[in-house]
N, C-alpha and C positions, 0 to 999 in steps of 0.2 A: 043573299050571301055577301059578306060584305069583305073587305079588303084584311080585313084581321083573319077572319076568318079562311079565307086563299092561302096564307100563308100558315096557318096550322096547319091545313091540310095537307099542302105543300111540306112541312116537316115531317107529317108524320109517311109521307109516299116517299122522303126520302130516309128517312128510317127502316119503311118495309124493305126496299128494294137495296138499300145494304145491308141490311139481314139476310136476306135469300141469297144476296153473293157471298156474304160468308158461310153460310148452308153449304151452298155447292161447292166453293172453294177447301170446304172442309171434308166434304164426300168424295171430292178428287182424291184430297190428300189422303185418304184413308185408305182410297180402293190404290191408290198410287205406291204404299207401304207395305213392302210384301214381307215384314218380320211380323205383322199383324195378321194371326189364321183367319179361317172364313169364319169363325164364329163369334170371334171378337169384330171382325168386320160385320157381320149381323144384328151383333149386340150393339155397338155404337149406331146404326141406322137405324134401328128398333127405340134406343133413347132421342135420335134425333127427333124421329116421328113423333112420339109422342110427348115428349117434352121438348120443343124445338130450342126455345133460349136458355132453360138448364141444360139441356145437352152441349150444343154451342159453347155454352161457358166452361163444362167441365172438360170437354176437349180441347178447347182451347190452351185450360189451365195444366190440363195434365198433358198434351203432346206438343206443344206449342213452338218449343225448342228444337221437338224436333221435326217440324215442321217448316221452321226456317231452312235447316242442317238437309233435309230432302228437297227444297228448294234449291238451294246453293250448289249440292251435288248434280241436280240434272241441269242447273247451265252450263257446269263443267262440262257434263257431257258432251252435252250442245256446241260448246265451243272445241272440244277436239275431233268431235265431225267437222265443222267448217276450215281446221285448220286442213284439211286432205286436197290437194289439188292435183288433177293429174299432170304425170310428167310431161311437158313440152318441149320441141327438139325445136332451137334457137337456131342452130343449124346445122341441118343433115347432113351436111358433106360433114365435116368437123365430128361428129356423132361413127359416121361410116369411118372415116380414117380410124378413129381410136377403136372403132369395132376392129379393123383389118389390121393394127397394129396387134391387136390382143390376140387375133388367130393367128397370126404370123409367131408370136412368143409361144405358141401353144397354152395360152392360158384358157383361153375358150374354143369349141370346135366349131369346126365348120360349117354345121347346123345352126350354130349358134351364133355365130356372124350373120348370116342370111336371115336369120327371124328378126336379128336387129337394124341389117339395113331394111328388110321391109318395114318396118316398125316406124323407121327414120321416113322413108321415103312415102309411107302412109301417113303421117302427120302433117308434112307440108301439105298436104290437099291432094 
């Protein structure tokens, strides 16, 4: 086996093995799309199977857009989960005053002061 020949083989191992990620990339995306019923979801895995590169091509060609567009929607998601951090009390005294000023206006009760200075007084450690 000679050096030319390493390197077709080499081509063509990197051809399989980007075909099989867009396979799978393309099976995620489908089971990932829930305006697509289970039978159309059956039918496109049934074309994949047995046609793997026409199938690949025709989904590609026909959902493709929206496949980016279902992409793009679940980072969003993703990044308005990370934006949640929970609240931190910088400082509890400061936190307890404006609690005790707000029970004293009767804007919150009394119960309700006390669950906030625990709360305060539970966060410093």
């Amino acid at each position: 086996m000679g050096f030319s020949d390493y390197l077709v083989w080499l081509f063509w191992a990197f051809i399989w093995i980007s075909f099989i990620c867009v396979v799978i990339f393309i099976i995620f995306d489908l089971f990932s799309d829930h305006t697509v019923s289970g039978w159309g979801k059956a039918g496109w895995i049934i074309l994949i199977c047995f046609f793997p590169a026409l199938g690949a091509l025709i989904y590609l060609i026909a959902r493709g857009k929206g496949m980016a567009e279902r992409r793009a929607y679940g980072r969003e998601e993703v990044r308005e989960d990370d934006d949640y951090k929970p609240r931190r009390f910088d400082n509890p005294a400061d936190e307890i005053s404006k609690a005790k000023a707000l029970a004293d206006q009767g804007v919150i009760s009394q119960g309700e002061y006390e669950a906030i200075k625990d709360k305060a007084l539970r966060a410093t450690g």
